[in-house]
C-alpha positions in Angstrom: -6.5 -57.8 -39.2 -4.6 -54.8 -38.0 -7.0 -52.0 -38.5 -9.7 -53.8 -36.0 -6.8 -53.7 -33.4 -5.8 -49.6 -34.1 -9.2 -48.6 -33.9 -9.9 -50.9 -30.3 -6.6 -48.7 -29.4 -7.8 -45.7 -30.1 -11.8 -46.3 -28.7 -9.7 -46.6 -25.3 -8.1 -43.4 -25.6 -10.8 -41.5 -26.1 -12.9 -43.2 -23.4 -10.0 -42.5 -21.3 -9.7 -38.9 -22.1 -13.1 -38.8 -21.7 -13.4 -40.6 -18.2 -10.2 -38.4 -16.8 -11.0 -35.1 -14.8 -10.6 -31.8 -16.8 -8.8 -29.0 -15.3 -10.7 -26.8 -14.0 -10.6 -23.1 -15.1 -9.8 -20.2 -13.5 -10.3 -16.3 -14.7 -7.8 -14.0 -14.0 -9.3 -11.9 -10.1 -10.5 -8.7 -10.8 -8.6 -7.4 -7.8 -5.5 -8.6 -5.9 -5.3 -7.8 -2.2 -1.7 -8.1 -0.7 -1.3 -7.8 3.5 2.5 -7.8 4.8 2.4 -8.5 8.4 5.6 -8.2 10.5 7.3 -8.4 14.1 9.8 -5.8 14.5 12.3 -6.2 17.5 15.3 -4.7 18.5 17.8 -1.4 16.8 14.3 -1.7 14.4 11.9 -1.4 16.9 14.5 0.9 19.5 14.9 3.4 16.6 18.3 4.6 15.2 20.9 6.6 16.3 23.1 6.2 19.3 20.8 5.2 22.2 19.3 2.3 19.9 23.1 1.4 19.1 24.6 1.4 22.5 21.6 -0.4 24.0 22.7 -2.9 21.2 26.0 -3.0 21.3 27.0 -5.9 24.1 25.8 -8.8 21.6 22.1 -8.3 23.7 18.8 -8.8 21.9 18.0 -5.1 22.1 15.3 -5.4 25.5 11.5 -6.6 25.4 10.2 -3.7 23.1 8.4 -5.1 20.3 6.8 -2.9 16.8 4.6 -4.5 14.2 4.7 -3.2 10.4 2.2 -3.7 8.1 1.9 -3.1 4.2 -0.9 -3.3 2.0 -1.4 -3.3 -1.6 -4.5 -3.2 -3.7 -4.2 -3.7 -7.5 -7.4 -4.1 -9.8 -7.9 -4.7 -13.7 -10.2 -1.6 -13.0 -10.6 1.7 -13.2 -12.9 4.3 -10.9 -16.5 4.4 -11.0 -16.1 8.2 -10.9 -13.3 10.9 -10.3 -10.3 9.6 -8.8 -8.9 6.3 -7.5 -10.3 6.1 -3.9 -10.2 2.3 -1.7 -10.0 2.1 2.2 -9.2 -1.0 4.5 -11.3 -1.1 7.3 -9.4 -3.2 10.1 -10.9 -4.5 12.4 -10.9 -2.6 15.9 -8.0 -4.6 18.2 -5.7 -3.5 15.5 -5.5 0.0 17.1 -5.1 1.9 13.9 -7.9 3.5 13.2 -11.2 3.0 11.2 -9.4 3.0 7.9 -6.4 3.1 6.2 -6.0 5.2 2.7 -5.1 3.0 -0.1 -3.1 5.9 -2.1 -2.7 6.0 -5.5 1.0 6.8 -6.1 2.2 8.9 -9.2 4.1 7.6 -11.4 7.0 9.3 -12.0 9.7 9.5 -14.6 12.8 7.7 -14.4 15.4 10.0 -12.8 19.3 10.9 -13.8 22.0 10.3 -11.3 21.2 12.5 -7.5 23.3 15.7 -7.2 26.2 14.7 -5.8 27.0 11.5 -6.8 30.0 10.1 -6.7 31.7 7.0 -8.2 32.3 4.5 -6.0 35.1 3.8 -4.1 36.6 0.8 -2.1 35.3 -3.1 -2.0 32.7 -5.0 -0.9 33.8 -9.1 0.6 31.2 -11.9 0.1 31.0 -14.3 2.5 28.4 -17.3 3.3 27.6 -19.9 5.7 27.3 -21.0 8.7 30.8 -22.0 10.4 33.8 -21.2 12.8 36.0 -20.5 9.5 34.7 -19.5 6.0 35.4 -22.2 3.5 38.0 -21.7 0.7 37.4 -19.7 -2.3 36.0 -16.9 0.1 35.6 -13.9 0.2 34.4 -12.7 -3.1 35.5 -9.4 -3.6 33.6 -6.6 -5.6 35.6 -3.8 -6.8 32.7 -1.0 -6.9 35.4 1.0 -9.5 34.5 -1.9 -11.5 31.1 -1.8 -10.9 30.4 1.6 -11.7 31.8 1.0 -15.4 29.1 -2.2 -15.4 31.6 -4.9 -14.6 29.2 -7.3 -12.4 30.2 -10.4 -10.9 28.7 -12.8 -12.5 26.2 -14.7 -9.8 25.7 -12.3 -7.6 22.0 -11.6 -7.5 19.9 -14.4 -6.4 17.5 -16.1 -9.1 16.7 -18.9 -6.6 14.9 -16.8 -4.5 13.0 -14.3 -6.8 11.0 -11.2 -4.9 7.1 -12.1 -5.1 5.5 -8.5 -3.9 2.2 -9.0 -5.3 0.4 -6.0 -7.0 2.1 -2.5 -8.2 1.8 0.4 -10.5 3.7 -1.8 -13.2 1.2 -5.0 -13.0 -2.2 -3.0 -12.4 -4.7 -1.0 -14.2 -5.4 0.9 -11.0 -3.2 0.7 -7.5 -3.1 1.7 -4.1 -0.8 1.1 -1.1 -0.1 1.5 3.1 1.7 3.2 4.3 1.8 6.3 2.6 2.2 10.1 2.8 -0.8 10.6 4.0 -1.2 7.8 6.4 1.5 5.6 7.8 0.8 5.3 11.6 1.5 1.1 12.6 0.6 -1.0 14.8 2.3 -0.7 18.1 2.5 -3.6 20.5 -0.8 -5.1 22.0 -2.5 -4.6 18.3 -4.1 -7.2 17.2 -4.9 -8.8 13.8 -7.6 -11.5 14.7 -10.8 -10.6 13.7 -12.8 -9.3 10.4 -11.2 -6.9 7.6 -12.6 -5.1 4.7 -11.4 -3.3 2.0 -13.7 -1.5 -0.5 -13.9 1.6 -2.8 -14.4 3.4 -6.2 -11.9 0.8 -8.1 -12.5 -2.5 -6.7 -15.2 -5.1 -5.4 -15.4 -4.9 -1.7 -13.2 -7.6 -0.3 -14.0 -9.4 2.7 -12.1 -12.0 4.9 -11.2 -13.0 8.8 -8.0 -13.8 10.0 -7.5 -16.4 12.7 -3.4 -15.9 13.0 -2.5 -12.5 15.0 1.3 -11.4 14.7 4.4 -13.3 15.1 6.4 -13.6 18.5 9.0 -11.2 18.6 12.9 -12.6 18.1 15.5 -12.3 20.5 18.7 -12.7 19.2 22.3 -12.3 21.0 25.7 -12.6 19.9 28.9 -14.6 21.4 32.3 -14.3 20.4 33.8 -17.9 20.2 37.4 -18.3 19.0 37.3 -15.4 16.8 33.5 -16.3 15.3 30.7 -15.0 16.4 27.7 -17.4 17.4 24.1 -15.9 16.7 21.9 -17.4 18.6 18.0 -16.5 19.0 14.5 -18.3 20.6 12.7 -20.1 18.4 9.2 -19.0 17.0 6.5 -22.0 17.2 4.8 -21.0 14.0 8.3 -19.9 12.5 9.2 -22.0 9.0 12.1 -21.2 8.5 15.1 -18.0 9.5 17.7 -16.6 7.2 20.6 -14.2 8.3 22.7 -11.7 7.2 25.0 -9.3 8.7 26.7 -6.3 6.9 30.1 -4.3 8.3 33.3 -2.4 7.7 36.7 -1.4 7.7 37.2 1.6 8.6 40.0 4.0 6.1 41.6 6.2 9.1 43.3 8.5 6.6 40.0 9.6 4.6 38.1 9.3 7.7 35.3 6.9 5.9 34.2 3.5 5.4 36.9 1.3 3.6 35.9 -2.2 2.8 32.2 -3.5 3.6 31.9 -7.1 4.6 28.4 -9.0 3.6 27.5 -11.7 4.9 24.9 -13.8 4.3 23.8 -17.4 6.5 23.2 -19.5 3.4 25.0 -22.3 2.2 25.0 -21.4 -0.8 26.2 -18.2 -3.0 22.8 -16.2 -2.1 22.3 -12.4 -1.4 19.2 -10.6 -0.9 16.1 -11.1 -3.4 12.7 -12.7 -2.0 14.8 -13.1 1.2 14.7 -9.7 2.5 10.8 -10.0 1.9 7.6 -12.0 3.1 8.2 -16.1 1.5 5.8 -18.2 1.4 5.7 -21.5 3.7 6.3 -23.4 0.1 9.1 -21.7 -1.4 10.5 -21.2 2.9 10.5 -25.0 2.5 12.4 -25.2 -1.0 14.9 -23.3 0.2 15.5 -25.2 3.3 16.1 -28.3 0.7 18.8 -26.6 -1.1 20.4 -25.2 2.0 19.1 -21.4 1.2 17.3 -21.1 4.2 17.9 -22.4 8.0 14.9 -24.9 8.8 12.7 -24.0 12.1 14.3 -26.4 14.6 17.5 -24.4 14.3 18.0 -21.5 16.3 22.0 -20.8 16.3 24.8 -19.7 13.0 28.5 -19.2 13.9 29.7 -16.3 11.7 33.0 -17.1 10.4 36.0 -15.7 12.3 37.2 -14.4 8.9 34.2 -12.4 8.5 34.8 -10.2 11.9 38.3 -9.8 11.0 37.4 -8.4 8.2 34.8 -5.7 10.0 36.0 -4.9 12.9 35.0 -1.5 13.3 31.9 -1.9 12.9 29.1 -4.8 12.1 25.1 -4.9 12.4 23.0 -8.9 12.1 19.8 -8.9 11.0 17.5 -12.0 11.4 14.5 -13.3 9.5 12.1 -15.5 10.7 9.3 -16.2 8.0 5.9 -17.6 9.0 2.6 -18.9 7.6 0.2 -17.5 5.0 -3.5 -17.4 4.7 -5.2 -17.1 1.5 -9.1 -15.9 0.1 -10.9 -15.5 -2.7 -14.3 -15.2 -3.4 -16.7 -16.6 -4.6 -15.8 -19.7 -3.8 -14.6 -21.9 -6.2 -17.4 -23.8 -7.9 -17.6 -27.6 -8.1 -17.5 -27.3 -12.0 -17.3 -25.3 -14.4 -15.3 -22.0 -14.6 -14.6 -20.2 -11.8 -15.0 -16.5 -12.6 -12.6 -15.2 -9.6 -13.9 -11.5 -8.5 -10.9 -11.2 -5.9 -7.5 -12.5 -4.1 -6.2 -11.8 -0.9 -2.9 -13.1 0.7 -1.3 -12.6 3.6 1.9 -13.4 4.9 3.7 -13.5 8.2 7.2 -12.8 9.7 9.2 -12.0 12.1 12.7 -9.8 12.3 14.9 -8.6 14.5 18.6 -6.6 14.1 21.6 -5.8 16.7 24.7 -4.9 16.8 27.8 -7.1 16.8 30.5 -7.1 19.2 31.2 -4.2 22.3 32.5 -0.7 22.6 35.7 -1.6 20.5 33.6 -1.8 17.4 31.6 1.1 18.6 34.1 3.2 19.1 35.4 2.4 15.4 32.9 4.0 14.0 32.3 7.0 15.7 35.0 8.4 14.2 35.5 10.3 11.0 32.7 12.6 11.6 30.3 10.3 10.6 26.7 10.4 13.0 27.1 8.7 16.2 26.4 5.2 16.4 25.3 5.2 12.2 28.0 4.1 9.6 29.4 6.6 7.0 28.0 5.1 3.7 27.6 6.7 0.6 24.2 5.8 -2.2 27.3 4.4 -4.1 28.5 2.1 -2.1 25.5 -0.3 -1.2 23.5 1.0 -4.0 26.1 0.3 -6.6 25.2 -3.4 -5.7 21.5 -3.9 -4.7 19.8 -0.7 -6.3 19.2 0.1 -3.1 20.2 3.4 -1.1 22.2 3.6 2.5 
């Protein structure tokens, strides 16, 4: 009497299996089309140096001038029809540019022993986070760079909540190009416009077609206030903003060997988080993960207190930078099919945002770090020092 029962079970499995919608498949796109598009105000879009920096340097948002950056990166399963890699993009004409921009193939190039002139690190770096009048307990965390440089990281330090999605390279591709580049880097000033038709074709990948409908962010404004020893960052909101993330770096300065002593970073998350995917373009999904674990500041916010400990800490010198990240449009073609397997010939994404960067605090703070001989208005730091860290340079 049992068997009649376990094989009525088993008939309505399989007509269920049967009756339930299959995934649908998708092959891997021939070519992946990546387009950064950013809003550059203040010491970014004022230029370095000391009239960017004094023009800064009374907490303003650095005056109405506003840059645009844009970065473009073409990787393909491919390789040239004949002779060397060749692709354009052909923007379209309100984006003042142009009628191309070269999609360079860069060479790849060996990895390289320490720069001439390296020296070990010297001096600390303080780890602060959050939004506050006074940094919670437990902080700073301090990184000895000696340390460092013998390969004693903190454990924690880099961000693996917030990995860095940049799309195609020279590591992920069979054949690559990118903008800006040596031989063309010229951006967008203000007035440019995205709106409109693009193209993007040559010797290495199927020409790649889409419009876009979103133009370039707003611009930020941001200002500073000092507030019982903090300092309130404050800045206008961006309608199509979906989320902003903070950071601000500074010093001590060491009067007796005339060069930057401790470095204070700070960062506006909640949470222990440095760097990563936030320096870059997020998209509006992982913006809004972010904002759920406290990572990221949601949209309807548009002030962060700095900590009072964090100025004491640098008060010769200290520079905010803000991030405002914004939507993303996505293509491919051909369309995908209503069954079947779609055979994907491309993929383009683009992604939005908006920064801006100022000085904090007044001639006091100037003034410390104009000294020392280092370059007016620019702090002293050494490949070492911030390197040692982030892999990055100065």
């Amino acid at each position: 009497m049992k068997t009649p029962v376990k094989f009525a079970l088993l008939g309505g499995v399989v007509m269920f299996a049967a009756s339930a919608p299959m995934a649908q498949q998708a092959t891997a796109p021939k070519a992946r089309y990546n387009m950064d598009v950013g809003t550059v105000t203040g010491m970014g879009a004022m230029g370095s140096g000391m009239g960017g920096a004094m023009a800064m340097a009374f907490g303003g948002g650095g005056g109405s001038k506003v840059a645009h950056e844009v970065r473009l990166r073409l990787g393909t399963s491919l390789t040239p029809d004949k002779g060397g890699p060749k692709a354009d993009h052909f923007p379209q004409p309100g984006m003042k540019v142009g009628k191309s921009l070269p999609l360079i193939t860069p060479e790849r190039s060996p990895v390289e022993d320490m720069p001439a002139g390296f020296e070990p690190p010297k001096g600390r770096l303080l780890l602060f986070w959050g939004c506050g009048a006074h940094a919670p307990k437990g902080q700073p965390v301090i990184i000895d760079f000696a340390k460092v440089a013998k390969g004693q990281m903190p454990p924690g330090l880099m961000s693996v909540r917030v990995p860095a999605d940049r799309g195609p390279s020279v590591s992920n591709s069979k054949t690559y190009g990118e903008w800006p580049n040596g031989k063309n880097g010229k951006q967008p000033q203000a007035g440019s416009s995205l709106i409109g038709e693009h193209r993007v074709a040559g010797n290495y990948t199927p020409e790649i077609k889409f419009a876009l409908a979103q133009d370039f962010m707003g611009g930020l404004t941001a200002r500073t206030t000092a507030v019982a020893g903090a300092t309130v960052l404050s800045w206008n909101a961006l309608p199509v903003a979906t989320g902003y993330h903070a950071w601000a770096m500074g010093g001590r300065m060491d009067q007796q060997r005339g060069e930057m002593g401790d470095m204070v970073w700070w960062s506006s998350s909640s949470a222990k988080e440095f760097g990563g995917g936030l320096w870059d373009w997020l998209s509006p999904a992982t913006v809004q993960r972010l904002i759920g674990e406290k990572v990221v500041m949601p949209p309807s916010q548009t002030s962060c207190a700095i900590p009072a400990e964090v100025r004491a800490a640098a008060p010769d010198f200290m520079m905010a930078n803000l991030y405002a990240y914004g939507p993303e449009a996505n293509f491919a073609y051909p369309p995908k099919p209503p069954t079947g397997v779609w055979n994907v010939e491309w993929t383009t994404r683009v992604r939005y945002r908006s920064m801006t960067s100022l000085m904090v605090g007044g001639p006091p703070g100037m003034g410390g770090m104009m000294g020392g001989g280092a370059p007016q208005g620019e702090p002293r730091c050494k490949p070492s020092v911030f390197g040692a860290v982030m892999g990055r340079g100065c």
